[in-house]
C-alpha positions in Angstrom: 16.3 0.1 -8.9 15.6 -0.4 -12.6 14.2 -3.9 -14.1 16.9 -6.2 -15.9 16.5 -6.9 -19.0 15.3 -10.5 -18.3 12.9 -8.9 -15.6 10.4 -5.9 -17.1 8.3 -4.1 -14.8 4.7 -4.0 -14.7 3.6 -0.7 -16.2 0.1 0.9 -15.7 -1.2 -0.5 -19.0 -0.5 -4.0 -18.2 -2.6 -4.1 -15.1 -5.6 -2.6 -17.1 -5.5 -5.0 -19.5 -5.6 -7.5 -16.6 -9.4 -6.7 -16.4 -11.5 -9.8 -15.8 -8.3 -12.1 -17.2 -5.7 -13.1 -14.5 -6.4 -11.9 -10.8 -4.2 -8.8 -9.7 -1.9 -9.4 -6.2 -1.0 -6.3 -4.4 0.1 -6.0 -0.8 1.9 -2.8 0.5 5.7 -2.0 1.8 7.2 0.5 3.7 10.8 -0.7 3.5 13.9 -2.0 1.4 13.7 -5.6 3.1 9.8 -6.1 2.6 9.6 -4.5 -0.7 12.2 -6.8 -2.3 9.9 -9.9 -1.1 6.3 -8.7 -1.8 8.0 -7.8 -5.4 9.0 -11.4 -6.2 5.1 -12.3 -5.8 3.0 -9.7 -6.5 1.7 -7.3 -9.3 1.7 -4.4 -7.4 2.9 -2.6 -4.6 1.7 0.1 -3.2 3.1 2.3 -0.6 0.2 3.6 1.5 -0.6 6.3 3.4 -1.3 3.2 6.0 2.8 3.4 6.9 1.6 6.3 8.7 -0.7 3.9 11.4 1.3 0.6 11.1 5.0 2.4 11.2 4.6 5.8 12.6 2.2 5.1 15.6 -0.5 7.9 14.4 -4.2 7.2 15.1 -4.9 7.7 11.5 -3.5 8.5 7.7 -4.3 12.2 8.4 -1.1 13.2 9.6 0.9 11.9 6.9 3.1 14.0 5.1 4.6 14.4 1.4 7.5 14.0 2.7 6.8 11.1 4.7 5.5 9.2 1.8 8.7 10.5 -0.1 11.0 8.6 2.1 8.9 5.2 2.4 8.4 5.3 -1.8 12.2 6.1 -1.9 12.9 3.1 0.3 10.8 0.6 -0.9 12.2 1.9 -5.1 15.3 0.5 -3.9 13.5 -3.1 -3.1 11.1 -3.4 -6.3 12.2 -4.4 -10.0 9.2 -6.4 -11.3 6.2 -5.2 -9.6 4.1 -1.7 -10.9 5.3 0.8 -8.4 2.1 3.1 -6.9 2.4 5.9 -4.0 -0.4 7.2 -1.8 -0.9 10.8 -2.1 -1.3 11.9 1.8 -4.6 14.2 2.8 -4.3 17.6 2.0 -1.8 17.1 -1.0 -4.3 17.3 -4.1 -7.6 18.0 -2.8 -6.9 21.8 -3.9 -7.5 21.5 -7.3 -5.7 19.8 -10.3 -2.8 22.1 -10.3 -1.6 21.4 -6.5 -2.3 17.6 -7.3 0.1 17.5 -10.2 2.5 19.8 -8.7 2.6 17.3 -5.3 2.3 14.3 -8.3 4.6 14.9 -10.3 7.1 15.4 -7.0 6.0 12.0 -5.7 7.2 10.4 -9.0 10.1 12.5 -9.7 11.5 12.0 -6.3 10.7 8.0 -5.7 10.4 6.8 -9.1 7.3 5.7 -8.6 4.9 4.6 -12.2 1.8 5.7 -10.5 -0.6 7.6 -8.0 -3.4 6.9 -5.7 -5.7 9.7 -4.6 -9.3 8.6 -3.1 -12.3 10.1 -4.3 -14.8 9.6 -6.8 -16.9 11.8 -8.7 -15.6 15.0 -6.5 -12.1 13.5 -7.8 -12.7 12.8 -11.2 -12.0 16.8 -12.6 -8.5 16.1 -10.9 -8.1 12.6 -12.2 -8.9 13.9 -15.8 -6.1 16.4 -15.4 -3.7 14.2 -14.0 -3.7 11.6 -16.6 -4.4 14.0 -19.5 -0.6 14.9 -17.9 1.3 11.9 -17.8 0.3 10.7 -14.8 -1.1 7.9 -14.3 -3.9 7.4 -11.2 -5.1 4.8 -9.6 -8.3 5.6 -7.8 -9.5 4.8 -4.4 -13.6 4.9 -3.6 -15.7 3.3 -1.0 -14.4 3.7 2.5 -11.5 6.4 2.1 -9.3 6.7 5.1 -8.6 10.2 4.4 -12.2 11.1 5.2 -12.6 9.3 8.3 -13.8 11.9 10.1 -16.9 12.7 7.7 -17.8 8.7 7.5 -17.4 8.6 11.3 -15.4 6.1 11.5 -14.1 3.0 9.1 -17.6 1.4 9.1 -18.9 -0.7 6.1 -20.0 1.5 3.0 -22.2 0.9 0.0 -25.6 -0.1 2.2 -28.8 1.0 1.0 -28.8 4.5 -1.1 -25.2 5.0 -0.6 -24.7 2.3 -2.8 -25.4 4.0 -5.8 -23.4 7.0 -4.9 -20.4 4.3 -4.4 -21.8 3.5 -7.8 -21.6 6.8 -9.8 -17.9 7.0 -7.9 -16.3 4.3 -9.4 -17.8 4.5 -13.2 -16.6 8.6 -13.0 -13.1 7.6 -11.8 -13.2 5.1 -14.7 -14.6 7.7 -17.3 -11.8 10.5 -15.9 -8.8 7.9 -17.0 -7.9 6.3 -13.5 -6.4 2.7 -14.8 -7.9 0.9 -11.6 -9.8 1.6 -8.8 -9.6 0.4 -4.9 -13.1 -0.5 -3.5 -12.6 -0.7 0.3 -15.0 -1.9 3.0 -17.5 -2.0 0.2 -20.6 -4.2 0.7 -20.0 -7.5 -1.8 -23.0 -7.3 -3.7 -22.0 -3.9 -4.9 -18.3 -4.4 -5.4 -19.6 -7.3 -7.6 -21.8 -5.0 -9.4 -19.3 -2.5 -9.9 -16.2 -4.7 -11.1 -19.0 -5.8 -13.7 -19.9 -2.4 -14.7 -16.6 -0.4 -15.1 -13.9 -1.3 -17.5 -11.4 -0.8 -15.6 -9.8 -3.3 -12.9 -11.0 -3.0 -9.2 -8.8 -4.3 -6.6 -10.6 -5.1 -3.2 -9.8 -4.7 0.5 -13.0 -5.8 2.5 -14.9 -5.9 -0.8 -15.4 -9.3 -3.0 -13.7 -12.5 -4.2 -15.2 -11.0 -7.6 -13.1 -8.2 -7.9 -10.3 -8.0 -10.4 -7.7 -8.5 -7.7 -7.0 -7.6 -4.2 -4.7 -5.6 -1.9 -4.1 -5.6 2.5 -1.5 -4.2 4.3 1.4 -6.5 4.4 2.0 -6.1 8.1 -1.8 -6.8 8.8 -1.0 -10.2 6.3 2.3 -10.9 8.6 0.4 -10.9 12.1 2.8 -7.8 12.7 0.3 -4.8 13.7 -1.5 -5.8 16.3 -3.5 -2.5 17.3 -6.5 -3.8 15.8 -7.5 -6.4 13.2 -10.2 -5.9 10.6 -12.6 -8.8 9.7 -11.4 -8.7 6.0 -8.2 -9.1 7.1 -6.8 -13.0 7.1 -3.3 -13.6 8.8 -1.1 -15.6 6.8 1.9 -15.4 10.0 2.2 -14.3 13.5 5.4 -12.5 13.0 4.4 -10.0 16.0 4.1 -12.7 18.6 7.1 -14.4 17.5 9.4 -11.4 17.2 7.4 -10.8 21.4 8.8 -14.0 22.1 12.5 -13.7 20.1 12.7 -10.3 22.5 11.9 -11.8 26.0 14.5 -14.6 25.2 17.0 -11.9 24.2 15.8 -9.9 27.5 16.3 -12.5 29.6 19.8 -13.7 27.9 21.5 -10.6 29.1 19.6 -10.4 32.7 21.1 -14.1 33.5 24.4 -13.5 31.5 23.5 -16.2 28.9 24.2 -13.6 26.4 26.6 -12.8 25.1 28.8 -15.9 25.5 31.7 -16.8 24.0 31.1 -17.0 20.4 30.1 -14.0 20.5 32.9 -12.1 21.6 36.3 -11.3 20.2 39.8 -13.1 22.3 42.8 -11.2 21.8 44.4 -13.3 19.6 44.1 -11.9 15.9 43.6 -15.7 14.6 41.0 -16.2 16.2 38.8 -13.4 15.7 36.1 -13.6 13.1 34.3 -10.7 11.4 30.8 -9.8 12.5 28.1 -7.1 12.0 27.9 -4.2 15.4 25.5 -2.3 16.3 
């Protein structure tokens, strides 16, 4: 869905020049119905890799597919007009080299219509970033706690402590150098996301990282009280949409077991007055 012409989209440009001037709102979507919301209130939505936890059940992002993030940034296209548009490029889709990252790249934005890429990574990244945007692609990068490398971190735990701080560091100012137009900093230590939103030129947007950074992003179902697997400390619930769709279920459940439901408004007579259109199943 293209922007009207009262309603221009966000392009990867305007978020840069965002830096240190008017705090960037990003959430993610999966979905038509959430996209279409999150787009009338934020600056940027990103469909993550994350769909693969919170929709498709997996333990982690590593069993993503292109093609499942294909789907979900085809879906949630349909839902955004105003906000910047950015896909997730799944594990194992760019960390080849350049050329297998803009092949699976440019396929992402061909496909979904999508303004933008993330790829996590920092200095081991920044070769690939470089070619990327040098392309026409523009790359939002992702340092700090990186899903995709879970199993190397073992486990999500807190980075940027002690000497891996200035590794964190060097990660973020090469992503910035290689022509990323922001950067994620996730589960970052605050002191050092601070210090690195006043070092790079380029926006940072937090998730478990500081008030300080240039904006921040969660996952919208972890903001809706919907995923309920496990609940991060940075996360802060703005609904309980889970336990009130438990609760909208049992009703439902128990509707049907005392033959509550359906009752007769809800069912067609066989006069064809009296009938009156309705969605089915």
């Amino acid at each position: 869905m293209s922007a009207t012409a009262e309603t221009k989209a966000l392009t990867p440009p305007d978020i840069a020049d965002r830096k240190g001037r008017t705090p960037i709102v990003c959430l993610t979507a999966y979905t038509t119905p959430v996209a279409r919301i999150v787009d009338r209130h934020c600056d940027v939505v990103l469909v993550g890799d994350s769909v693969g936890m919170v929709l498709h059940g997996l333990p982690s992002t590593l069993g993503v597919t292109l093609e499942m993030m294909i789907l979900h940034g085809q879906a949630v296209r349909r839902g955004v007009e105003r906000a910047l548009l950015v896909v997730d490029m799944p594990f194992g889709s760019y960390e080849e080299g350049p050329a297998q990252a803009f092949r699976n790249a440019a396929r992402l934005m061909t496909e979904t219509g999508c303004a933008a890429v993330k790829l996590e990574g920092g200095e081991s990244m920044a070769e690939t970033i470089r070619f990327l945007t040098g392309r026409g692609i523009p790359v939002m990068a992702h340092v700090g706690l990186t899903p995709q490398a879970v199993n190397t971190f073992g486990g999500y735990k807190v980075q940027g402590r002690g000497e891996a701080g200035e590794r964190i560091l060097r990660d973020a100012v090469a992503v910035a150098e290689a022509g990323a137009f922001s950067v994620v900093l996730e589960k970052v230590v605050e002191p050092l996301a601070r210090k690195i939103t006043q070092t790079i030129a380029i926006p940072t947007i937090g998730i478990g990282a500081s008030a300080a950074c240039d904006g921040q992003i969660l996952v919208v179902d972890d903001v809706l009280g919907q995923f309920a697997d496990f609940r991060p400390k940075f996360v802060k619930r703005y609904a309980e949409l889970g336990r009130d769709a438990e609760t909208a279920i049992a009703a439902y459940a128990a509707d049907v077991r005392e033959h509550r439901f359906p009752a007769s408004e809800h069912v067609f007579g066989d006069n064809p007055k009296a009938i009156k259109g309705g969605a089915a199943a």
